[in-house]
Structure formats: C-alpha cells, structure tokens
C-alpha positions as CSV (number, residue, x, y, z in Angstrom):
1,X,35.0,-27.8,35.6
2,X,35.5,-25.7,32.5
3,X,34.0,-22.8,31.8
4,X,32.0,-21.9,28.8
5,X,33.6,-19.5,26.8
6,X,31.7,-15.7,26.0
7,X,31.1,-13.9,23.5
8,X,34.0,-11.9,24.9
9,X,35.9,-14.8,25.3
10,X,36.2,-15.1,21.7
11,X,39.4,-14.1,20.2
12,X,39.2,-12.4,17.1
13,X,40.2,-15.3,15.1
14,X,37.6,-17.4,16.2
15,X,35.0,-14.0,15.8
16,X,36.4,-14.4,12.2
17,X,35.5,-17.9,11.8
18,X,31.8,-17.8,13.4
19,X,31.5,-14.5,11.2
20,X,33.0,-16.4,8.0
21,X,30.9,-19.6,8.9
22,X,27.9,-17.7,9.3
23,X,28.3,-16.3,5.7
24,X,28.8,-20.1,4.2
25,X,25.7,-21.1,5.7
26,X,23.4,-17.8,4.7
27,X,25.3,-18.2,1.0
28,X,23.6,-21.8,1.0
29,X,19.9,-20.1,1.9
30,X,20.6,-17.5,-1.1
31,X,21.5,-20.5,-3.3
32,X,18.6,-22.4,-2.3
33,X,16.5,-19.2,-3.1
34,X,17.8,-18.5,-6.1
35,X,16.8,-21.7,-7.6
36,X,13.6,-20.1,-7.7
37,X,14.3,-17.9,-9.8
38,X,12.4,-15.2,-11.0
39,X,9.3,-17.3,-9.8
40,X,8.1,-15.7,-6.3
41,X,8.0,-12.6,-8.4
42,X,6.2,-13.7,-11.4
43,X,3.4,-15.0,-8.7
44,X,3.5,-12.1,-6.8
45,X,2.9,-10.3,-10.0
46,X,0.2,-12.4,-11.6
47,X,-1.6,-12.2,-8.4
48,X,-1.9,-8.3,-8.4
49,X,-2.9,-8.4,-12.5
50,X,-5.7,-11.2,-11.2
51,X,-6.7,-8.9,-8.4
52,X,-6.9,-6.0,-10.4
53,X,-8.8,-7.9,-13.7
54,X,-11.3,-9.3,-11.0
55,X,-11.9,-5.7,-9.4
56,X,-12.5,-5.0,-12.8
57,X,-14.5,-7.0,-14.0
58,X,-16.9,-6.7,-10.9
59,X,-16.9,-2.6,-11.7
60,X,-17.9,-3.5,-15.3
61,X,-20.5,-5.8,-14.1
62,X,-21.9,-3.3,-11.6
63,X,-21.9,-0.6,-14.4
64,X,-23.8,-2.8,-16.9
65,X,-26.4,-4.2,-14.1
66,X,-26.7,-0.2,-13.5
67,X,-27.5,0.7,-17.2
68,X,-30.0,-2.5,-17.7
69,X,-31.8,-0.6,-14.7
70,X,-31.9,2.6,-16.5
71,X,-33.4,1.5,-19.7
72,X,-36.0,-1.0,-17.8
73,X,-36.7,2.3,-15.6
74,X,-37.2,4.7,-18.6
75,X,-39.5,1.3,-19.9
76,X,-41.7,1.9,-16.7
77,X,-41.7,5.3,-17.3
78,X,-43.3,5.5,-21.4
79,X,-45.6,2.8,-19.4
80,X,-46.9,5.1,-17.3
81,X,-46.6,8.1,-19.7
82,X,-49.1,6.4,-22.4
83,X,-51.3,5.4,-19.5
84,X,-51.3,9.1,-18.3
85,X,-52.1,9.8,-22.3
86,X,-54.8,7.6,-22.1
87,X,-56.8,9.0,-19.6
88,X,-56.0,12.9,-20.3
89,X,-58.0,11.9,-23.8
90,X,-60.9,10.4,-22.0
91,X,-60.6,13.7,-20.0
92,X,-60.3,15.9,-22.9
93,X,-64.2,14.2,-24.3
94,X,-66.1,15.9,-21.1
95,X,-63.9,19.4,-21.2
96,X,-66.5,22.3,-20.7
97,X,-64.4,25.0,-22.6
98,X,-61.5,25.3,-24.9
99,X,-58.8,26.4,-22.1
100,X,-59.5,23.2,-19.9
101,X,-59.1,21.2,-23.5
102,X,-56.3,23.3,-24.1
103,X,-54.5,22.3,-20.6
104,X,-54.7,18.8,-21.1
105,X,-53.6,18.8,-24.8
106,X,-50.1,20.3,-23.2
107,X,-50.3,17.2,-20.6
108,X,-50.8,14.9,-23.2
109,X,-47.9,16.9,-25.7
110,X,-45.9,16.5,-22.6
111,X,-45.9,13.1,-22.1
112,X,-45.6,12.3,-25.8
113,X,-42.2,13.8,-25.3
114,X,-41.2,12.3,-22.1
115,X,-42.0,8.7,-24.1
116,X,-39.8,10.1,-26.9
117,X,-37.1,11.1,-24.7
118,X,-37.3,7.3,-23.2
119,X,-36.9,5.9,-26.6
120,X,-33.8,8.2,-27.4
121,X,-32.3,7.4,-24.3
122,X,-32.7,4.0,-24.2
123,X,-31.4,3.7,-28.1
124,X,-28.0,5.1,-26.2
125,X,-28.1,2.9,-23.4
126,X,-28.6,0.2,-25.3
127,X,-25.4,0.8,-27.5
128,X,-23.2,1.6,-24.4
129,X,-24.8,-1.7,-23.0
130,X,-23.9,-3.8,-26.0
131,X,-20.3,-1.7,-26.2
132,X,-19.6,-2.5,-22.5
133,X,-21.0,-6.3,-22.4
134,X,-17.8,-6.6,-25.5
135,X,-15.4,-5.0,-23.4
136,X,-16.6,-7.1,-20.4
137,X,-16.1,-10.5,-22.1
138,X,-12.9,-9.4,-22.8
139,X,-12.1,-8.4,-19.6
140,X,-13.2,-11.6,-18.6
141,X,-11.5,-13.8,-21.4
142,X,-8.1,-12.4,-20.2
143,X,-8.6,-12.6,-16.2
144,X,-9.6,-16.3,-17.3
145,X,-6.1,-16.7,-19.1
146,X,-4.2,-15.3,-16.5
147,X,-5.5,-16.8,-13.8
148,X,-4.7,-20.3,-15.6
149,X,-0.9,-18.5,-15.7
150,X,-1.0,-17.8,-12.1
151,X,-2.1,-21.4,-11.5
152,X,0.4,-22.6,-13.6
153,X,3.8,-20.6,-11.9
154,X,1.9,-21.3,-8.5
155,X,2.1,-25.2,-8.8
156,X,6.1,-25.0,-10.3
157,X,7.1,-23.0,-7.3
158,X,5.5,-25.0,-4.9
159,X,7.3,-27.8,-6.2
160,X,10.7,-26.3,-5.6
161,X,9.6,-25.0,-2.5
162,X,8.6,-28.4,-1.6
163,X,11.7,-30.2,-2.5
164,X,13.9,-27.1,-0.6
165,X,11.9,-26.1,2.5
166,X,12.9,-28.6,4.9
167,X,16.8,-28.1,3.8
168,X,16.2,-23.8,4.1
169,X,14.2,-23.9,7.4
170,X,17.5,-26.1,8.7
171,X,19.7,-23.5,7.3
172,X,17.9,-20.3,9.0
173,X,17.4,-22.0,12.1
174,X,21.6,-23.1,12.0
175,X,21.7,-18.7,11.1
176,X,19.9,-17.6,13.7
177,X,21.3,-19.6,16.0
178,X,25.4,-18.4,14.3
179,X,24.5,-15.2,14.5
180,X,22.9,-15.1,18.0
181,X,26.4,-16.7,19.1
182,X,28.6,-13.6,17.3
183,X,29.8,-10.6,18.9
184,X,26.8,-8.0,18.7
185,X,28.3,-5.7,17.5
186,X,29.8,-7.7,14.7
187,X,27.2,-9.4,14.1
188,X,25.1,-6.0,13.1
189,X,27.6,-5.0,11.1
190,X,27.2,-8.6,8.9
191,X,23.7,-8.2,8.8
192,X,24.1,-4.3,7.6
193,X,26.4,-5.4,5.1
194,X,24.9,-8.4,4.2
195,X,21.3,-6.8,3.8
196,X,23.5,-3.7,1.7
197,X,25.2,-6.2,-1.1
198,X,23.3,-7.0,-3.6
199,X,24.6,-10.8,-3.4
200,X,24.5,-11.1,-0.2
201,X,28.3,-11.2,0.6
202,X,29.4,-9.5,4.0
203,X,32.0,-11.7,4.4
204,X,34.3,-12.5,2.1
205,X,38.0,-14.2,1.2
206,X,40.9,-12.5,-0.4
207,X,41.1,-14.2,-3.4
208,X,44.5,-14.2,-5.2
209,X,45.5,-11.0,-3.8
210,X,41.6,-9.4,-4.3
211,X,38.7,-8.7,-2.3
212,X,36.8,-11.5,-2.8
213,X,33.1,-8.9,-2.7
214,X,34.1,-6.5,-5.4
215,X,37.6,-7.6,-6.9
216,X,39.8,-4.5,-6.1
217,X,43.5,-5.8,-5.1
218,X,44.8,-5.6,-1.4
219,X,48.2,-4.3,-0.4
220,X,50.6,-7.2,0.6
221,X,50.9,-5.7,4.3
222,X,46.9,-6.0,4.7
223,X,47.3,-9.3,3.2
224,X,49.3,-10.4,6.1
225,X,47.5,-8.8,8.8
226,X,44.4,-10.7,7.4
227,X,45.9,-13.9,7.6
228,X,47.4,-13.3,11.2
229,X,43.4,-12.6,12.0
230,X,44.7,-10.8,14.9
231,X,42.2,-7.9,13.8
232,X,38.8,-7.4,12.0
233,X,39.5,-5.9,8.4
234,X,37.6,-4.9,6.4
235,X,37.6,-3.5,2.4
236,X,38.5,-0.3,1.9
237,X,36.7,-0.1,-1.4
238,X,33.5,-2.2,-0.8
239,X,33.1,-2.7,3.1
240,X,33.1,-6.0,3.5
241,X,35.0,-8.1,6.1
242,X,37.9,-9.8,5.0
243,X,39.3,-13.2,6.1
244,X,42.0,-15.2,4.5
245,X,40.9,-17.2,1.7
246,X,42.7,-20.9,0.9
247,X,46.5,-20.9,0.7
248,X,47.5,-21.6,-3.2
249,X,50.6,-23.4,-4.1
C-alpha cells in the first residue's frame, strides 16, 4: 500500500509548486476583488457620513424640542406672573398703611419685570429656533441625498458581489485548503509577505532575467539555482520567493 506523502515528504520543488500554485489561486481572489473597485469603500464611507448626518440630525432635533420648551415655559411663567399682578392690586385696595402698599407695589414691579424678561428671552429663542429649524432642514435635505447615494453604491456592489461570490468562496476554500497543505513554516512566510505587498505578490517568477515582485535583475548563477528548485530563494531586494517563470525561445 502506498503511503501518503508529508509535508516533510515534500521536496523542495514540489514546496515550490504548492507555494507558486497557492499564489495563482489567491491572485484570482485579488482579481475578483478588485473588480469592485473602489466600491466597498465608497459604502463603507457613505455609511459613516449617514451615521454621522442622522446623529446629527437627532442632536438638532433634541436641541430645538429643548428650546420650544423654554419659550412655552417662560409662556407659563408671564401667565402666572400677571396672575400674581392681579391679585397683588386687589390686595393693594384693602392695605391699612403706605408701607404694606408700598411692599406689594415692589411685588407687582417685580413681576412686571420677570414678564419682561420672558418676552426678551423668548424674542431670542425664537430667533435661535427659526436659525436652527434652517440649519436642521438642511441637515436633513443632505442626509436625504446621501442616503439615496449609499442606496445607490449599495445595490451596484451587491450586484458584483452577486455575480462573484460563489466563484471567491470556491477560491478561499481551494486557499485554505493549499496553504493548510504547505510546509508551516513556508507557508507563514507567504502569508507575511503576501499580507506585506501591496499587490499581493509573495510569490513570484523571474521574468526575463527580473524579479517578477519589484523588477530588479537577478545574477545568472541565482537564475540557475532557481530553475534547479533545489532550494527556496528568495529576492534579495523585495523578499519575495522566487520560482522559475516560463522558458522563452
């Protein structure tokens, strides 16, 4: 019966080729990804400008409901202030000397000036309230707009999602499954690199006589030794692992 070769089995060309087809199939993912575009982001941004326009808006609307309070409060309050004028002048016709009349003239002068203090206030309020119910509508024309964007940029990307999920989610799963298969050790060092390049490359071909990651040219004798794939080389300018791209004629 044969026996089912290791991970330490492996000889380093066939580490190279797991390694190399690993890459390929990742590559594909980032393709599919990329058809995206700048998409996931716009959303992701729209979302936080939506979030932060409906916070907002609901701060605004608090403020205003507070200042509507205020100015029926100081209403209540000239209410009860020309009530309280009302009967200090009753009182004032059955004083008994001048000091008592005297006492509730400064009541009443009191509350004269606590209703004219309403009416000042409430001339202010009512200009902040008017100011604020402008800035509100506003506030509330643009979360409208942008939540009509968001919408919008939602629907497109599900669409692409939609017609590239079921083809990604194969992809990972035929990753995860690569990778699980590689040498540990090697295969931390593709997902380091991989997760360090900003395209995604940790594995790359030598490309007439280049790095195929970053382009710098490779010394004939490495370029042998690469081919051979007797060892695991990697470039000495970028990092990335090295395998021998297609022969040219």
């Amino acid at each position: 019966m044969a026996k089912t070769a290791t991970k330490k089995d492996q000889t380093v060309a066939e580490q190279l080729d797991s390694l190399h087809s690993l890459q390929n199939i990742d590559s594909e993912i980032d393709r599919i990804k990329t058809l995206r575009g700048e998409l996931p982001l716009e959303v992701q941004d729209l979302e936080d400008e939506v979030e932060g326009l409906d916070n907002r808006v609901v701060k605004m609307q608090e403020e205003l409901k507070a200042l509507e309070t205020e100015v029926s409060d100081r209403k209540n309050s000239s209410k009860d202030a020309e009530a309280s004028i009302a009967k200090y002048k009753e009182q004032q016709n059955n004083v008994r000397n001048n000091r008592e009349y005297d006492s509730i003239s400064k009541e009443v002068e009191y509350q004269e000036l606590e209703i004219q203090l309403n009416e000042k206030k409430n001339k202010e309020l009512k200009y902040r309230i008017s100011s604020k119910k402008e800035i509100l509508e506003a506030a509330e024309e643009k979360r409208k707009l942008r939540g009509e964007d968001l919408e919008s940029k939602k629907s497109e990307l599900d669409a692409i999602i939609a017609e590239t999920q079921a083809q990604e989610d194969k992809l990972s799963k035929k990753s995860k499954t690569a990778l699980k298969k590689a040498d540990e050790r090697l295969g931390k060092a593709y997902t380091r690199l991989r997760s360090s390049s900003k395209n995604g490359l940790a594995v790359v071909e030598v490309e007439r006589n280049a790095c195929g990651g970053c382009y710098n040219q490779i010394p004939i004798q490495r370029q042998i030794d690469i081919r051979a794939k007797k060892k695991i080389i990697v470039c000495e300018h970028c990092g990335r692992i090295l395998v021998p791209g297609e022969v040219e004629d």
